[in-house]
N, C-alpha and C positions, 0 to 999 in steps of 0.2 A: 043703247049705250051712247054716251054724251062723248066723242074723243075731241080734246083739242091739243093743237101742238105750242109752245110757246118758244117762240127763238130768242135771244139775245147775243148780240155779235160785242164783241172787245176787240182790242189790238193784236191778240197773240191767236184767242181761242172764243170760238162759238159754242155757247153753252143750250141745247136744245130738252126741253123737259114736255111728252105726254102727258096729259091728264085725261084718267077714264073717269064721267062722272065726277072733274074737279079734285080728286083724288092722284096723287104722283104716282107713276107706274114704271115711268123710264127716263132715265136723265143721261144724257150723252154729251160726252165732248170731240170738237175738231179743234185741231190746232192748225190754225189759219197757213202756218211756214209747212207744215209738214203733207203734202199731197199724197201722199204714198199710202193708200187705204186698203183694205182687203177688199181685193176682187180684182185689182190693178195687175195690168199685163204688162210682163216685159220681157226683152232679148237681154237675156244672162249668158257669161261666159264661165266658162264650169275650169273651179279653182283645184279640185281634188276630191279626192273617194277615199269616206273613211267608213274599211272595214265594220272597223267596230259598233259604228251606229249605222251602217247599211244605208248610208246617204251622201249623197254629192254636196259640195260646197259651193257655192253659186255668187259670182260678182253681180248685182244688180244696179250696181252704181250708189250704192247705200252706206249709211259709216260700217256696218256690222253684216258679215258676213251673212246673206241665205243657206238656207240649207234644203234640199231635196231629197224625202226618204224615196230609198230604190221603188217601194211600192206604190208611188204615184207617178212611174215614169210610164207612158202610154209608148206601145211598144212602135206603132206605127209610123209618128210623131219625132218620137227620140231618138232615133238607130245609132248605133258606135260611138256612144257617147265619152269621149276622153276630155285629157286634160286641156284646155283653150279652147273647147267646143263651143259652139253658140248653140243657145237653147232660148223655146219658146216657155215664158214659166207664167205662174197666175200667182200669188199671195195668197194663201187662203187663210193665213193666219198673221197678225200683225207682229213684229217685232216685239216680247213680253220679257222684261227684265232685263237680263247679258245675254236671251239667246237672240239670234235672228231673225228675221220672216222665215216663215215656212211655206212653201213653196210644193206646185203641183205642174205638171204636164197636163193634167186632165180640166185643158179649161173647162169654165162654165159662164155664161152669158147670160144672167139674169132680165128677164122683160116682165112685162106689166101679168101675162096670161103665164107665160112661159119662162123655163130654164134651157135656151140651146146646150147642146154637149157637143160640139163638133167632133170628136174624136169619137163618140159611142155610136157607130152605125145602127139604124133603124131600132135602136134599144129605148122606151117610151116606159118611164118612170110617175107615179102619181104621187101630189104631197100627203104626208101620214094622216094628217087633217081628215081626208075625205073616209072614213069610218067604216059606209055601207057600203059592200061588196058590189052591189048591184049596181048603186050607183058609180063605183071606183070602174066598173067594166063597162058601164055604159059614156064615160065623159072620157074611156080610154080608146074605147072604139070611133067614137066620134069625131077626134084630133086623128087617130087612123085614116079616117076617111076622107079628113080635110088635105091630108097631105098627099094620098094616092091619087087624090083630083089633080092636085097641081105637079103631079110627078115628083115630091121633095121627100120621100120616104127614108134617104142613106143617115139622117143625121138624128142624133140621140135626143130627146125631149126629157124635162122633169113638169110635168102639168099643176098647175100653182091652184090653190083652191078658187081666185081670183076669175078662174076659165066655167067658172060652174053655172055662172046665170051671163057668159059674155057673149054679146051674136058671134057667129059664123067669120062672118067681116074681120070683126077685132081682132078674134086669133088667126086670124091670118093674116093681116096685118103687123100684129107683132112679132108673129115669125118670118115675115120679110124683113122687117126690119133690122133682124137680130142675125140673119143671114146676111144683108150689108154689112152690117158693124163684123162681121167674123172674116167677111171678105177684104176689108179696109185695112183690121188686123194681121192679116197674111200678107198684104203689100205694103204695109209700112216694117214690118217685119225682113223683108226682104232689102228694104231699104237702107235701114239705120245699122250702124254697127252695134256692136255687146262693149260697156253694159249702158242701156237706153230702153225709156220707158216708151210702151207701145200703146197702152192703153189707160188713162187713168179712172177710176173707180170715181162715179159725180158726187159730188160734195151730198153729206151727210142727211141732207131735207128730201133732196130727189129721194134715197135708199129708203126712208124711211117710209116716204109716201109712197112709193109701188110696193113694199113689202105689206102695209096696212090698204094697197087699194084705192088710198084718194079718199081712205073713210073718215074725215074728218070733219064737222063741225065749222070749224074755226081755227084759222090760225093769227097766231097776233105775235108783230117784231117789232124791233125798237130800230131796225134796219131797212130803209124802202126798197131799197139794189136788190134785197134778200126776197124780198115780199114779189117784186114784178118779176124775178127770175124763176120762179115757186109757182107763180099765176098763168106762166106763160108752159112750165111743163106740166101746169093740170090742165089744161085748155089742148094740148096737144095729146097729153096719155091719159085723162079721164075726162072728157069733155062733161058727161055726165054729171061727176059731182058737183056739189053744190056747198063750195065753200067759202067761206067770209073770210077774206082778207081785209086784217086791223092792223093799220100802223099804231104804235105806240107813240102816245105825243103827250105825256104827262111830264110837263119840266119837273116839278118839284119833288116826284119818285122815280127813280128809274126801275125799269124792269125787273130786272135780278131782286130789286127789296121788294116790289110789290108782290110780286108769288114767294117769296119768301125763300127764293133759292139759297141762301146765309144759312139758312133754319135747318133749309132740305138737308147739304153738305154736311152740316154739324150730326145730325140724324143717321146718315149714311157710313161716317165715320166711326158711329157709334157701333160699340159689340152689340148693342141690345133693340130689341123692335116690340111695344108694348101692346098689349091687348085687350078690349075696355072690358073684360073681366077680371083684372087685375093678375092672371097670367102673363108671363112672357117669354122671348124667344132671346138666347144667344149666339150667333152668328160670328165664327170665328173660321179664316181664310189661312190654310198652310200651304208651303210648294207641291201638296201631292193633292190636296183636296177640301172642299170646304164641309165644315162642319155644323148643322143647325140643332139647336138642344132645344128641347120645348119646355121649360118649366111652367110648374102651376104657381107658384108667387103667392098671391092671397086669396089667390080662388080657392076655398074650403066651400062652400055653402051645401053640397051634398051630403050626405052621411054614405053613400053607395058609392067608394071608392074605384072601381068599375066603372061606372056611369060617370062621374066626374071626369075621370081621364077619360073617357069617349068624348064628354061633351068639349072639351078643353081640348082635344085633339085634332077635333072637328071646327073648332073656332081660328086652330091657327093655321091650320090649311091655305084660307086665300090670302093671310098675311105671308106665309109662307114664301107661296109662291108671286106676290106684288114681290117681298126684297129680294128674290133671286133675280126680278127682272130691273128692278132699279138700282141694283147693285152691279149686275151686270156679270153676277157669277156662275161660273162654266168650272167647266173637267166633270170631274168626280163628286158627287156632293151625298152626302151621310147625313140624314136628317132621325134624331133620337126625341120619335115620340114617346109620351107618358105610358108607363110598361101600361099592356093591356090584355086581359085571356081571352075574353071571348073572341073565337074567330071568326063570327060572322061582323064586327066590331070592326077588326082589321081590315077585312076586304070593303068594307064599305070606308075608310080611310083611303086606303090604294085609289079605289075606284073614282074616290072626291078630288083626289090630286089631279088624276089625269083628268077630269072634266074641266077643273081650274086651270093647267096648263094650256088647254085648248085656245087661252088668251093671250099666249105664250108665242112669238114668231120664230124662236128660237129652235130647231129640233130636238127634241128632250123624249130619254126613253128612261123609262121606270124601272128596274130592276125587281120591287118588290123586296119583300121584309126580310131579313134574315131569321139565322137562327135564334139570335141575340136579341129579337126587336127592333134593328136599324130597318130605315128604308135607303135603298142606295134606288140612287138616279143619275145620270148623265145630263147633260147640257153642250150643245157645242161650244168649240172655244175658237173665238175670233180675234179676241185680242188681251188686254189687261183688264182684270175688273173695274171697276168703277173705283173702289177703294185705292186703288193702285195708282191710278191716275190722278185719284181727288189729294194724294197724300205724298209722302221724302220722309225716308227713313230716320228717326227718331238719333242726331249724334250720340247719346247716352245710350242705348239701348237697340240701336241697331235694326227696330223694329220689332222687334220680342217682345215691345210691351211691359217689358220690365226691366229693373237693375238691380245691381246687387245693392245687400241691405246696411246702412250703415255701421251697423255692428260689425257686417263682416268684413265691411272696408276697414275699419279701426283693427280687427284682427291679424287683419292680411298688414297692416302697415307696424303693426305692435312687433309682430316675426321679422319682417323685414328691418324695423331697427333695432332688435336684440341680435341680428346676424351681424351688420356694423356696428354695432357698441361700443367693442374694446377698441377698435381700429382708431376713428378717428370722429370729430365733430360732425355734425350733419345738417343738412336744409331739406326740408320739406317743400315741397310743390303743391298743394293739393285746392281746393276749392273753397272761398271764403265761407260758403253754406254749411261746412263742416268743420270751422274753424271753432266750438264751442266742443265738439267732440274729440278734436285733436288737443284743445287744452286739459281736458280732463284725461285723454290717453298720456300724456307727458307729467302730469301732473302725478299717476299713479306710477309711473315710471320714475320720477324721482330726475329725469333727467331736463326738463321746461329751462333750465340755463345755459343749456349747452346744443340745443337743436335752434337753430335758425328758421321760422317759417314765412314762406312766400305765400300771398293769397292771390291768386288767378281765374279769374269768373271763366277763362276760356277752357279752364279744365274740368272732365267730364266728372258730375260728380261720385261716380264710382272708381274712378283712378286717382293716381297720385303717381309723386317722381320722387327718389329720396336720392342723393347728390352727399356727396363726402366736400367737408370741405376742408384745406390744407394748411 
């Protein structure tokens, strides 16, 4: 597989897009002013304990309060945790709509091989990635043995699949490393008052590039500060790879139009992801979970209704899974394939997904079908989807997607001035786009000489204002 990363830097936000095989798979933004990423450490002073959601509230120096559920407090770490405490916390989730960061005691210190866990004594973790048993006990023995050599056995490991073909040397290397960085962490923690950040999380290309390994191609910026800072931590944490650094130097297109980032965005905002059988998928995001529907569209061409929905089930699999990853959607996710009987049908569905997520860096566990036909799956969540960030709530509609319908603005406005009638004269407020329906509402009303109307473009075209006049 062909990966290349494409950066483009602006004033406010960096806009970073994957391509597998030339193909968009992940599209990420940083916002240049906001540092504050998930993985970032800091000395929090603890606001209050609320019962009811079994979590502390947590100053981190931030506009919107942190919150720490009781069951990521590490006992050893936290002890007597009251009100004006200082506390050591990690981000593991980014600020998402009105709530706050979410916040953990149980840091974790991601490296190129390795996950340190300083708080999980000698507990050694492997990623779900690695499949074969044999092999998961063999690459788990082997970081055993590297640490009993050097006497570093007390502190928790998560082993990255990254460790499967890397010498000896490197992962141990990266777990010196990462043992500095947690030692650094503890004395500047000591240091600094609450609330103050302790550790910041490296801009966006670094995470990207140890989480994929350096397995890159090519990358090309429209940024050179970007390009030598990118060149300088592959040469140190993957000396091996072998990647092309392309500055972008094309005056007459910039970046963002030439990969057609405009295009990407417009795409992503869309409910709909098409499928060149003329099938497709609707993708729709609530506050409890996202939902994906698979319709057949104009795919007929079978007569074995059965087999069509397999085949059509089976085609939208790795679209599937590409827009959960370029959309960047987490929690809960319900995915409503084409009803199907045969069971051996299903399981080979399941079974295609989880192959397909394997491209997936995300940890994502499969639930499997219900009784209904749903597939329910998980996704971690680390911050706001994609959608979320690419978009500002619709003034009309709130984000719902919809408003009410002109008929029933004219109805609701029709009641509203048969209630003031007899009283006295009136003015309407409402919106000049409606201004042909409210003539014809006054007009059956009999009243068009004695209502006053204002037209105002700032009014939402589903309200109005109706005003007595004296």
């Amino acid at each position: 597989m062909d990966r290349k990363l494409i950066i483009t830097k602006g004033i406010k936000n960096t806009f970073y897009l994957i391509l597998e095989d030339n193909i968009p798979v992940e599209f990420k933004i940083e916002d240049i002013e906001i540092s504050k990423q998930t993985g970032s450490i800091y000395k929090g002073k603890v606001l209050r304990y609320s019962q009811a959601m079994e979590a502390f509230f947590v100053d981190i120096g931030e506009d919107k309060e942190a919150f720490l559920p009781k069951k990521d407090i590490c006992e050893e770490v936290c002890k007597n945790i009251d009100k004006g405490s200082s506390i050591l916390v990690q981000v593991k989730r980014s600020p998402v709509s009105t709530k706050g960061a979410k916040l953990s005691c149980k840091i974790s210190l991601p490296g190129k091989y390795l996950v340190l866990l300083p708080q999980s004594k000698g507990k050694i973790s492997i990623s779900s990635k690695y499949e074969d048993n044999d092999e998961r006990n063999e690459i788990k023995e082997r970081i055993k043995n590297l640490l009993h050599e050097i006497n570093q056995e007390n502190f928790g490991l998560i082993i990255r699949t990254a460790a499967k073909d890397a010498p000896d040397e490197a992962i141990l290397e990266d777990f010196k490393f990462l043992i500095e960085l947690w030692n650094q962490i503890q004395k500047d923690y000591n240091k600094k008052k609450a609330p103050s950040i302790i550790y910041e999380e490296p801009f966006k290309a670094f995470a990207i590039l140890r989480d994929y390994a350096g397995s890159f191609s090519e990358i090309i910026s429209d940024d050179v500060s970007i390009l030598k800072m990118i060149k300088k931590f592959v040469s140190e944490n993957f000396p091996n790879a072998n990647i092309k650094m392309t500055p972008y130097r094309k005056r007459k297109e910039s970046l963002f139009y030439e990969y057609e980032l405009d295009k990407l965005i417009n795409k992503i905002l869309s409910p709909y992801a098409y499928l060149k059988s003329g099938s497709y998928l609707v993708i729709q995001e609530t506050e409890a979970l996202v939902v994906i529907d698979v319709n057949s569209g104009s795919c007929h061409k079978q007569k074995n209704l059965e087999e069509t929905a397999f085949r059509i089930n089976l085609e939208a699999i790795p679209e599937i899974v590409r827009q959960i990853r370029l959309r960047d959607l987490s929690g809960i996710v319900v995915i409503d394939f084409i009803d199907m009987v045969n069971q051996e049908h299903k399981e080979v569905i399941v079974e295609r997904l989880k192959e397909e997520f394997k491209k997936d860096k995300r940890p994502v566990k499969i639930k499997g079908l219900t009784q209904l036909g749903l597939l329910e799956l998980s996704r971690k969540k680390l911050e706001e989807s994609l959608i979320k960030q690419l978009s500002d709530y619709c003034q009309h509609c709130y984000g719902r997607g919809y408003i009410k319908s002109q008929d029933v603005v004219m109805f609701e406005l029709e009641k509203t001035i048969n209630k003031l009638k007899p009283f006295a004269k009136m003015k309407i407020i409402i919106n000049p786009k409606l201004s042909k329906a409210v003539d014809n509402l006054l007009e059956n009303l009999k009243l068009k000489e004695f209502v006053e109307i204002e037209y105002n473009n700032k009014m939402q075209l589903d309200k109005f204002e109706v005003e007595k006049v004296l």
